[in-house]
N, C-alpha and C positions, 0 to 999 in steps of 0.2 A: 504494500500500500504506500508507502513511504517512497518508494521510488518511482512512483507514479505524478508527487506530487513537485511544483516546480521549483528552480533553485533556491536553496535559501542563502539567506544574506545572514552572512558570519561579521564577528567581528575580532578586532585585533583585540588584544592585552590593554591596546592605550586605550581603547572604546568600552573596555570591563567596568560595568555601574554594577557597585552591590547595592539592591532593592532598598528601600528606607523603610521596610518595613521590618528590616533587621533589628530594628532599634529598639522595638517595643517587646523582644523577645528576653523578658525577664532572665530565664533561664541564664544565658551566658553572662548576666552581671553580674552572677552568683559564682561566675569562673574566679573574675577576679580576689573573691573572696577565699576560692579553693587554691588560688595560685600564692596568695600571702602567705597561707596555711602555707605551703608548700615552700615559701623563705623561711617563714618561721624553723620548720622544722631541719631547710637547711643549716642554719644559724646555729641551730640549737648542738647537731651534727657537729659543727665546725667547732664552736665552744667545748664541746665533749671531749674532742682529741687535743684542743686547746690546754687543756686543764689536766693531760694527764703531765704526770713530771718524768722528768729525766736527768740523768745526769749532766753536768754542766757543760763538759768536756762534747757531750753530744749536740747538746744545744748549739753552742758556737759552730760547730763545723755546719748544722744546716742552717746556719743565718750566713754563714758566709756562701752556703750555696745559691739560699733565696733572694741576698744581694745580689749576685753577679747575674744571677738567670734576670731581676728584675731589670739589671741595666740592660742586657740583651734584649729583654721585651718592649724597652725602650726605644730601642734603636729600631726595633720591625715597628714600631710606632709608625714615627718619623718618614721610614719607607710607606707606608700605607696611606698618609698624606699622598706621598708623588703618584703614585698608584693611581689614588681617587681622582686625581687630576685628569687623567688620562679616559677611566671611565665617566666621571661625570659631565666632560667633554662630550662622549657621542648619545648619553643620557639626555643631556641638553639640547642638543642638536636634533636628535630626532622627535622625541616630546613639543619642544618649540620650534618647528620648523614644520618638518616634515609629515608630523602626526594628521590623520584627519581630524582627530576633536584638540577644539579650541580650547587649549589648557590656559594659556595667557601664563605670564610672568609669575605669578601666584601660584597657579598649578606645578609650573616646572619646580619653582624653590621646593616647594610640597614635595616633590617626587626626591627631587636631589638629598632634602632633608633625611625625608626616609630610607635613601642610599647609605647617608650618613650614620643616622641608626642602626641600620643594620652593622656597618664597620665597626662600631663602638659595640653593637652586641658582641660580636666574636671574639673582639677584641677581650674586653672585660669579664667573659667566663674564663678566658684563656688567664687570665690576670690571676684571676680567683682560684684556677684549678691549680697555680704556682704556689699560691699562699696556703694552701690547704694540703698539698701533697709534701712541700716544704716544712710543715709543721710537724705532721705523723711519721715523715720518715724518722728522723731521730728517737722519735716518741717508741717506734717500732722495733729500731735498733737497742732502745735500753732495755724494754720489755721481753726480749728474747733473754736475757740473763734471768728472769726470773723461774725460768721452766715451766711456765703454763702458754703451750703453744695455743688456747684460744684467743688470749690476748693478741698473736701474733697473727688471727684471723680477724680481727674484730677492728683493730685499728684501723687497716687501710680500708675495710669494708666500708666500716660508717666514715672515713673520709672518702672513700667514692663514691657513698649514697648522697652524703653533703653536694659533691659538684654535680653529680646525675641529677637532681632535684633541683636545685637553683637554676641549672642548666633550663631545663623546660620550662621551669613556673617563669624564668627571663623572657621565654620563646614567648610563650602563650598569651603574656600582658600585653609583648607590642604588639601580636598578632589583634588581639581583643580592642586595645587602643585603636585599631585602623579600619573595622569593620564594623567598629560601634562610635566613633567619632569624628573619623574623617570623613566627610561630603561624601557620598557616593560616586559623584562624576570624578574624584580624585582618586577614589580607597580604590580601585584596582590597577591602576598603575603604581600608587604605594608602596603596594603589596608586592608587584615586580622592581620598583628602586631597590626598595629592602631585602630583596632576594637577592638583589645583584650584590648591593653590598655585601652581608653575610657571607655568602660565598667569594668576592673579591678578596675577604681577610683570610678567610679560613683557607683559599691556595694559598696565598701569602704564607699564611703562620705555618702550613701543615710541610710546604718546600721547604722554605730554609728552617723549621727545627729540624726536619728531616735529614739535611745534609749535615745540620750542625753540630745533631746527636753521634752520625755515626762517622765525622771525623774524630770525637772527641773518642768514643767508645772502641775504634780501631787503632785508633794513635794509643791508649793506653792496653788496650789487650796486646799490641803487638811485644809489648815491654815483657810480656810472661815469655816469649817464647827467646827476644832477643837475649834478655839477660837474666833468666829464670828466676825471678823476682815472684812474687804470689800477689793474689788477687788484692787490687786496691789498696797497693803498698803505699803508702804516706809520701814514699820519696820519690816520687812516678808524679812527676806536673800534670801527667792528661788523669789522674785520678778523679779531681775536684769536674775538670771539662767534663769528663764522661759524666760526675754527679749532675750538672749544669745540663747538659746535653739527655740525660734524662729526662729532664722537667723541661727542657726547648719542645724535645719530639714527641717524649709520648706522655706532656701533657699537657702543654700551650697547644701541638698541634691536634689533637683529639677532641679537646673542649670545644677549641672552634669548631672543629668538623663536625662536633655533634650536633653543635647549636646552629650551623647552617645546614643539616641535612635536615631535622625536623623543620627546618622554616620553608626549605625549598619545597620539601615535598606538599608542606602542608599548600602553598602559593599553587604547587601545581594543579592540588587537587579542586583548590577554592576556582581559578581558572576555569578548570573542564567544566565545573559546575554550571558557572555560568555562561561556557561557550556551548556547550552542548544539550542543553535544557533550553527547547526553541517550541515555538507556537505550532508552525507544519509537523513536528514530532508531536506534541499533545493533541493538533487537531486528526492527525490519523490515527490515536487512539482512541479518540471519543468516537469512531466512524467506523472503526473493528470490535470495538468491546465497550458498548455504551455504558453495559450494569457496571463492568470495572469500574470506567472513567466516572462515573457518578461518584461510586464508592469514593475515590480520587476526591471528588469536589467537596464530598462532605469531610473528609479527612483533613481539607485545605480548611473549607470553611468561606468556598469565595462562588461568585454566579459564574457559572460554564458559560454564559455567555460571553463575558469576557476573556478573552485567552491571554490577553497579557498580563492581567489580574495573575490570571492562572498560572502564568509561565515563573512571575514573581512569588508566588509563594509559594513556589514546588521549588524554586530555589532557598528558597530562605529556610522552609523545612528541612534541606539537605544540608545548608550552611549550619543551621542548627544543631542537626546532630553529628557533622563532624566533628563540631567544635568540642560538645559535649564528650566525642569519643577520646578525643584528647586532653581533656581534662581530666576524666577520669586514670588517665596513665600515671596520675601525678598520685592517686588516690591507691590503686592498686599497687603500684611500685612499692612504695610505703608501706602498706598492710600486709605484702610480700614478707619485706624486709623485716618485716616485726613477727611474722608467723617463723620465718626461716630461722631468726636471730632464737627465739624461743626454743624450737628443735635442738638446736645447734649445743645451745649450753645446756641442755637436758642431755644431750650424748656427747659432750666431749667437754665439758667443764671441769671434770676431775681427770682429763685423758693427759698422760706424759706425752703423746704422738697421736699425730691424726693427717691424715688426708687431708694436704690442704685444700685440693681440687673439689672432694665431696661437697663441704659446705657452700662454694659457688656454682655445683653443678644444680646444687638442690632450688638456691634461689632460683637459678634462671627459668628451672622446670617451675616452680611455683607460683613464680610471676605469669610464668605465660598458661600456664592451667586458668589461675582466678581472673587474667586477665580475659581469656576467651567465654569466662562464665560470666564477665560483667558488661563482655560485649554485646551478649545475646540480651542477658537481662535490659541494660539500657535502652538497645535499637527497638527492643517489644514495647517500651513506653514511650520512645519517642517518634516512632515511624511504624509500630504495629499496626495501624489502621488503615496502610495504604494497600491498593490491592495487590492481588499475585503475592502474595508474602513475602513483599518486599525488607523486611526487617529479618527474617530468615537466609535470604538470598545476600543481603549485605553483609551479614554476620558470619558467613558462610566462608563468602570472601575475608573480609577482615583478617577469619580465624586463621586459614591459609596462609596469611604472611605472621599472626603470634606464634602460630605454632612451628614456622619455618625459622623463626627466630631464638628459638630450643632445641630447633633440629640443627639449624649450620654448627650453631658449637659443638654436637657432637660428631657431624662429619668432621669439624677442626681436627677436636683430642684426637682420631683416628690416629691425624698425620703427626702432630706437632707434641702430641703429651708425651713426658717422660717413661708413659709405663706402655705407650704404645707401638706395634710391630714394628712400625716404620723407623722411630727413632731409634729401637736396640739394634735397625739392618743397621743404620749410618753407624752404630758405635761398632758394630762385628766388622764392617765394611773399613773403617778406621783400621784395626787389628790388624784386618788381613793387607791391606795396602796402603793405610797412612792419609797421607791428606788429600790427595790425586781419588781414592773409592771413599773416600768421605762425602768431596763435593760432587760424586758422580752420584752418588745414594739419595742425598739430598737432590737432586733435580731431577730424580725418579719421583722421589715423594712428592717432590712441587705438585710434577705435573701429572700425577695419579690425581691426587687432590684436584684439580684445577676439573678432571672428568667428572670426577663425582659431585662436587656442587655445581656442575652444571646441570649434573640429572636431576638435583634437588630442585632446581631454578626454575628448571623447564614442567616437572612435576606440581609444583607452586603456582606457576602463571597457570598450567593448565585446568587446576582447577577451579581458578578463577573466572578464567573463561567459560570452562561449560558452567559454571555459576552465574554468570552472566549473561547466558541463552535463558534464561529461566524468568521471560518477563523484563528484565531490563530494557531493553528495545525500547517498551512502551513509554518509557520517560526518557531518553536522551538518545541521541545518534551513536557509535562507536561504543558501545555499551563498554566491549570487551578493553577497551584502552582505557575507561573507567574502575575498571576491575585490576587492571595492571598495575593502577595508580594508589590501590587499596591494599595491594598486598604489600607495596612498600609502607602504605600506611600503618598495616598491621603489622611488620617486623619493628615498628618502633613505637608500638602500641606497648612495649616494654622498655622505651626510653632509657628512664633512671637506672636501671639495671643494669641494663647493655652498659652506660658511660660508666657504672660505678665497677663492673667487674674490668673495664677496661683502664681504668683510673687506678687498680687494684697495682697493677703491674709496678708501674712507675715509682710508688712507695719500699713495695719490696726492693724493689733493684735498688735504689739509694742507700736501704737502710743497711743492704753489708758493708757498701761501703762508706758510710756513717762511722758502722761498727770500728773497719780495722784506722779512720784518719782519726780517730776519736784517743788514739792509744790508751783505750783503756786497759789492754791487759800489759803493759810495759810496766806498772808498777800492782800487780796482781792483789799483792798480801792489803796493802794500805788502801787501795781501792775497795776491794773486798769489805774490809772492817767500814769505809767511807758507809758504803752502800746498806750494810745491817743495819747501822746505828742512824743513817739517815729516809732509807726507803722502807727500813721493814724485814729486808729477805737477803738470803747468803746465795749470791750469783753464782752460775753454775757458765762458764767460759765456754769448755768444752761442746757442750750442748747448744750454745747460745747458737753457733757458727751451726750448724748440723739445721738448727731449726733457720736461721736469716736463708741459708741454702736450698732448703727444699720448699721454703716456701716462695722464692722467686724463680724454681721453676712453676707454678703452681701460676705465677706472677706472666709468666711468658705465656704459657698456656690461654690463659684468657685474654691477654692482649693479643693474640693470636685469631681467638673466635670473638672479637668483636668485630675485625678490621673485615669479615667477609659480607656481617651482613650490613655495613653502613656502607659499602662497594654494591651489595645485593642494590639496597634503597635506593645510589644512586643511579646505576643503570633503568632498575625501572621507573624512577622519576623521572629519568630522563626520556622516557618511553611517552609519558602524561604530558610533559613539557612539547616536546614534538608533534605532538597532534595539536596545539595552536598554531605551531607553525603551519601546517598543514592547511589549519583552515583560514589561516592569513592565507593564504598563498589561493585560497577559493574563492575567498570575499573579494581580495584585489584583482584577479586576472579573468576571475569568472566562468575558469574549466574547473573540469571535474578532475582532485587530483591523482587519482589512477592512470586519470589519461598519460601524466607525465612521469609520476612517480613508480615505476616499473622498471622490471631487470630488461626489458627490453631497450630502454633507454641507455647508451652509451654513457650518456653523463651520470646514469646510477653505480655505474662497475668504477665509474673513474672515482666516483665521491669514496666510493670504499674503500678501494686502495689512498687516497690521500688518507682518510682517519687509521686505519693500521700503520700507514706511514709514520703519521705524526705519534702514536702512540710510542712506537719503539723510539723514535729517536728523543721522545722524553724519557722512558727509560734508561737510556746510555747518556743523556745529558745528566740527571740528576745524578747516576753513578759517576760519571766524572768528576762533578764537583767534590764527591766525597772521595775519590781517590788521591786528586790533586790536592787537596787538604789535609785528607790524610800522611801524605806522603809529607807534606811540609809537618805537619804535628809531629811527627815521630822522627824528622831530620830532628828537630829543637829539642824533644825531648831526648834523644839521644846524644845533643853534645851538652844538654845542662841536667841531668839525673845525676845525683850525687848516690853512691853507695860505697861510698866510704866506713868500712864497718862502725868505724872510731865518731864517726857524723850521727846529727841528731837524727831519730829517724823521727820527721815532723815535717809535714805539709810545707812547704815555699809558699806562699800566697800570691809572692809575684810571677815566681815563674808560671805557677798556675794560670794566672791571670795574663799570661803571654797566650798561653795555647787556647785559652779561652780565644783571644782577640785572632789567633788563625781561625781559630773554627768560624767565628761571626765573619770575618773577612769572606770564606769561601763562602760560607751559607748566603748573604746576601749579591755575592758574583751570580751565584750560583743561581738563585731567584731573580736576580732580574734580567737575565739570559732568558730563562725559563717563558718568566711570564711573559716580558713585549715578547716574545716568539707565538705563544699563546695567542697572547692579546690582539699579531698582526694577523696569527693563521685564521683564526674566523673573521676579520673583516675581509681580508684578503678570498677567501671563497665565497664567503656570502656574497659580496662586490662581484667575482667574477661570473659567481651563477646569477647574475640579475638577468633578467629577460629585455635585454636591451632591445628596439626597435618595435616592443609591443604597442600597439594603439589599440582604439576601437576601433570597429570597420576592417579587421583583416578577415579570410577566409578560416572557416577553421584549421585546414592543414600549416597555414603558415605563424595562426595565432601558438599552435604548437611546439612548432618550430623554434618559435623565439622562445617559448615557456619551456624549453627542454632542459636549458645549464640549471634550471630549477633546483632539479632533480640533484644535483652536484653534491649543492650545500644537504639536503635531508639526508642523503646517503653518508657523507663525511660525519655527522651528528651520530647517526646510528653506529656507523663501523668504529667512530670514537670510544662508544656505551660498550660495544660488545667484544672488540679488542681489549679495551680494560679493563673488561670485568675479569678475561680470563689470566689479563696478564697479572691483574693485580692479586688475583687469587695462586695463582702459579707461586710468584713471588714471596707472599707473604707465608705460606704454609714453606715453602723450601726452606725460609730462612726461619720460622720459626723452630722447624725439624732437627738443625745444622744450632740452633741455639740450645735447645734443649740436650739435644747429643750430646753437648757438651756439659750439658749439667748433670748429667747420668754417670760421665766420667769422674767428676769431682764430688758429688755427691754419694749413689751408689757407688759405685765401683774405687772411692778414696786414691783415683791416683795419677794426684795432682804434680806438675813438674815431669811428667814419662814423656816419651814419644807420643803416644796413643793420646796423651793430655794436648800436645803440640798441634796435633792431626786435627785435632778438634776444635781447637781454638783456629786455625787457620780457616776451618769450616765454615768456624761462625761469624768471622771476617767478612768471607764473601757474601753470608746469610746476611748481616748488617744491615747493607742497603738494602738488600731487596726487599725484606720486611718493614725496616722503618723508615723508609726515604723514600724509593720510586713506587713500592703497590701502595702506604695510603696513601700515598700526594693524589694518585689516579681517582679516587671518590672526588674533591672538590674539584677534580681538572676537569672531570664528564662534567658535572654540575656548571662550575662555570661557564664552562662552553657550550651548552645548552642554552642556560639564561641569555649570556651576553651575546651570542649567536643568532638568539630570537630579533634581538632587537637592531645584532647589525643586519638580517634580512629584512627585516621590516624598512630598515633604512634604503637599502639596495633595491625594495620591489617598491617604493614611491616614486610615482610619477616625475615629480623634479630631477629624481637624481637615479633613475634606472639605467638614461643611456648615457652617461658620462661614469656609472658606478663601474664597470669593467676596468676602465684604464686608473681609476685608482685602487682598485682592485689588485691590480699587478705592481702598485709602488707597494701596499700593504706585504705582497708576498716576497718582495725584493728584501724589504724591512726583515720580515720575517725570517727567509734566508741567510740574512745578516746573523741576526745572533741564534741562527743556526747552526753557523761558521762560530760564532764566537762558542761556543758554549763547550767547544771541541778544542778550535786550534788559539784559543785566549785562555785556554783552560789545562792546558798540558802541562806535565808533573816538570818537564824542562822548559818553559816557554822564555 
């Protein structure tokens, strides 16, 4: 019926009105009140670890870390200024120029404002997740002396529940603020400023911590093998960088990412809503299935004679309860954490050893159980009345990405946990040939890995889809890219969780080596007596080391299974995001786009190969930068490491703070290479796929003709999404494999300083990058380039500037080329 009826008129992103009758919808005011809840309890979180104590000697060592990383966050400040320059530049230009709707002066500031917002969100959880992981690590390191390894679960937990929860109840206010008080003719471009922003920082932040982590972290591991020295020896300068370089990567750059992947996805979803909930889809519903559609109107509450009535409160009821669906994340997380936290010290409060892994395996499973029973519950009160059981069929959906988001972590531990197949091949693979079948084991396990969550991915969306045959049609067009959109919704319908078991990591890693720059066991007897007479309890050393050890691998492990499914989120948001473009690309030109968008089109095979292109050689850019930096960190540290037996053995602050300043040196080369290469490659295609020469009045064969480079840029977007999903998946499981392996060796297997220790560590060298540099930078790359893609098309397919956008098209990719070149031969370990 639908295809019978004639074109409809789409609109862009810049033309997105949310209804005003949003406004009167009680309900989400009440978010607000849930999202405070939801600081409160961060605070309260943050206070908690605040307040435990510790030794003195521990304390100092992580304020000199949380200085130095704050100066570091300072200076990605300062970069993200120039940044914005650059984006709020074609923000402005297309909004006041080029757009069809008349924003005026007023409108653009509005938009650019909430560009700004969004930068300062990511910016400021990334702030917050520094101050709060910088607190608990020490905290965690004294707490292993006492021999109650719950403690040593408890801390980083409730400091990653702290960031996980602030993190979203941040998202959700400005979200809330722009849908309940910005103008309507403004709230949907807002809504894409803000997005852009968000993810503008979060590449930013998640590149160079990414480069700047693991210069610091290979410049100091290499020092075990050069001069067999042990883990986080005091007189090792990249000691303190690697502590730094922790809190740059995996938790400046995580934070942001997390607080831009919920924002984007949610932007994306709130878009389809309103681009694909149209009057010719509701009036071929009332003409197929009147009794439904009736059912429909009274569940609205509005006259069927009006459709646009109609069209507006079928949106607002859907804006309704997404919003509601994300608020309750904030509700479930929490009540999670408080059911788990319970279990937890009923079975292991009085335990000398425990699984670190169980207690995070249990949250994640119980989050996303009570989170799927409060999706069904919710959707039945706030959308049960519409027809076809629609609050069944959504919920359905939904549950498919909560429950996928329980599931990747266990396809993770497959590969990456210490106690599983793949990591005891790499240590046997070690044994038998040393470093050479270490790293060959490890990029076996990548890319087994990289198969099986694709079958998880592709089993996920499918169920969504045939979920999405089930009556969807009847309210919106492309039902099933609605459903696509949901199921990234649902992987992060356990939010708090995900960030907190991922925020887990970064605390452990710090606190060993808290432990050994702290020298608390250098004067054992006097420290010992310090500690009875002033904490309470006679520290047990030996144990302590055994417990900081086995619980960061427990620590890798889940930073491991977070990173696949906020990679999952972004590819399929970027799935949601692409279909605006798509129907830009309808509204403006006025074909159908199948017609162009098809493998029969040459310009589709070429867009794909450009987006694999551009994938790999961000890959091998980002690992250069941390080569050539690495390479210089560990020149330095090798002609200024003092091991002098007779020498104090005590932290240098300055030299430390040399290797710090290479590692920021490369990491911001390294990022701004990256990004204007980024920044030029989707203008530079968008530009080149514009349909130069189109007017009205051609024939159709020739209106197609011009409309075919179209096809260019959506293919480059897509082969973007779905090369990175595998690369980054590949990547991050190899290198998590190749990290753990090595924790098997020092941990199990106690034998630390062999060969078989050397094999390992060289493993985990290579692992470095890949896991925390080039696969997550790939989550905000897709993102970004999605967003800011939409709107350099949108600029390339207006009228003004369609046939002049080619030849700047080609300076953009010239540009682009440039610090392609640069990122390589400006970047070489001899240059």
């Amino acid at each position: 019926m639908i295809l019978l009826l004639p074109a409809i008129t789409f609109a862009s992103e810049a033309d997105l009105v949310i209804p005003e009758e949003i406004r009167s919808q009680s309900i989400l005011y009440w978010g607000f009140l849930i999202t405070f809840a939801g600081f409160m309890f961060g605070l309260y979180q943050f206070m908690r670890v605040k307040k435990i104590r510790a030794h003195k000697s521990m304390l100092d060592v992580a304020q000199v870390i949380f200085e130095t990383a704050k100066i570091y966050l300072i200076q990605q400040g300062k970069f993200l200024v120039i940044l914005f320059i650059f984006i709020g530049a074609a923000v402005a230009f297309y909004f006041g120029w080029l757009s069809d709707a008349n924003f005026g002066l007023k409108g653009v500031l509005i938009i650019l404002g909430w560009t700004v917002v969004g930068i300062l969100g990511s910016y400021s959880v990334a702030w917050f997740g520094i101050r709060m992981n910088t607190l608990a690590n020490s905290r965690m390191a004294f707490a292993s002396l006492e021999r109650k390894p719950i403690k040593l679960l408890n801390i980083p937990l409730n400091a990653g529940m702290s960031i996980g929860v602030v993190l979203i109840s941040l998202e959700l206010i400005m979200m809330l603020i722009i849908l309940l008080f910005v103008p309507g003719e403004y709230a949907g471009a807002s809504f894409i400023g803000f997005a852009i922003g968000e993810s503008l920082a979060a590449s930013a932040l998640r590149i160079a911590g990414g480069i700047f982590t693991k210069i610091a972290d290979i410049g100091s591991d290499l020092m075990k093998v050069i001069f067999k020295i042990g883990e986080d020896d005091p007189r090792n300068p990249g000691t303190i960088a690697d502590c730094v370089g922790d809190n740059a990567g995996d938790s400046v750059g995580p934070t942001a990412d997390g607080f831009e992947t919920y924002g984007v996805t949610g932007v994306a979803l709130i878009s389809f809503i309103l681009l694909a909930i149209t009057q010719p889809v509701l009036n071929a519903f009332s003409l197929s299935n009147p009794e439904a559609y009736q059912t429909l109107l009274n569940a609205l509450n509005v006259n069927g004679a009006n459709f646009e009535a109609v069209v507006f409160a079928l949106q607002v009821k859907m804006l309704v309860w997404i919003f509601v669906m994300r608020i309750l994340m904030i509700i479930t997380s929490i009540v999670s954490f408080w059911i788990n936290g319970a279990f937890t010290k009923a079975k292991y409060q009085h335990a000398d050893d425990l699984d670190f892994e169980k207690p995070l395996t249990s949250l994640v499973w119980i989050t996303s159980i009570l989170s799927i029973i409060v999706t069904f519950i919710a959707s039945y009160f706030i959308i049960g009345d519409m027809p076809n059981k629609m609050w069944i069929v959504l919920s359905v959906i939904i549950s498919a990405g909560t429950l996928g988001a329980a599931l990747i972590p266990e396809f993770t531990k497959i590969f990456t946990s210490p106690k599983s197949t793949h990591v005891r091949e790499i240590v046997e693979a070690s044994k038998k040939g040393g470093a050479s079948l270490n790293i060959l084991s490890g990029l076996v396990s990548g890319n087994f890995s990289a198969f099986w969550k694709g079958l998880v991915f592709c089993v996920l969306m499918f169920i969504a889809y045939y979920a999405s045959t089930y009556g969807l049609a009847d309210y919106m067009i492309y039902p099933s890219i609605f459903a696509f959109g949901l199921v990234a919704f649902g992987m992060l319908g356990m939010g708090p969780v995900t960030i907190a078991v991922d925020s887990y990591g970064p605390v452990t890693d710090n606190a060993q080596s808290i432990y050994e720059l702290s020298l608390i066991e250098e004067n054992k007897e006097s420290v010992s007596e310090e500690i009875e007479r002033d904490f309470g309890f006679k520290p047990d050393f030996e144990k302590s080391k055994y417990y900081l050890e086995a619980n960061d691998g427990a620590g890798n492990t889940f930073k491991a299974t977070a990173k696949p499914v906020l990679i999952g989120t972004a590819v399929v948001g970027a799935t949601t995001m692409i279909f605006s473009l798509v129907l830009v690309i309808k509204h403006t030109l006025g074909i159908e786009p199948e017609q162009i968008l098809n493998l029969l089109n040459p310009y589709s095979i070429l867009g794909f190969l450009l987006g694999g292109a551009v994938i790999y050689w961000f890959t091998g850019a980002s690992i250069q930068a941390v080569t050539t930096g690495a390479a210089r960190a560990t020149e330095y540290i090798r002609e200024n490491i003092n091991l002098d037996p007779n020498a104090e053995k005590k932290a240098d602050v300055n030299k430390s703070k040399a290797v710090v300043r290479i590692c920021t040196l490369y990491a911001q080369k390294g990022m701004w290479n990256i990004f204007i290469a980024i920044f030029s490659f989707a203008l530079a295609f968008a530009f080149l796929a514009a349909p130069a020469g189109f007017v009205d009045g051609l024939s159709e064969t020739d209106m197609l003709s011009r409309a075919a480079p179209v096809s260019l840029f959506i293919s480059y977007l897509i082969s973007i999404a779905f090369f990175g999903l595998f690369q980054a998946i590949f990547m991050a499981n190899a290198g998590g494999s190749w990290d753990n392996a090595k924790k098997v060796v020092e941990v199990d297997m106690q034998e630390k300083g062999t060969p078989l220790h050397e094999a390992a560590i060289v493993g985990d060298t290579v692992g470095d990058p890949y896991k925390d540099t080039s696969s997550v930078a790939l989550n905000p790359i897709i993102k970004f380039t999605t967003l800011f893609g939409l709107l350099a098309m949108e600029i390339a397919l207006a009228v003004q500037f369609r046939d002049i956008a080619p030849y700047i098209g080609a300076g953009f990719l010239v540009i682009a080329l440039v610090f392609v070149y640069r990122s390589f031969y400006k970047m070489r370990i001899n240059q």
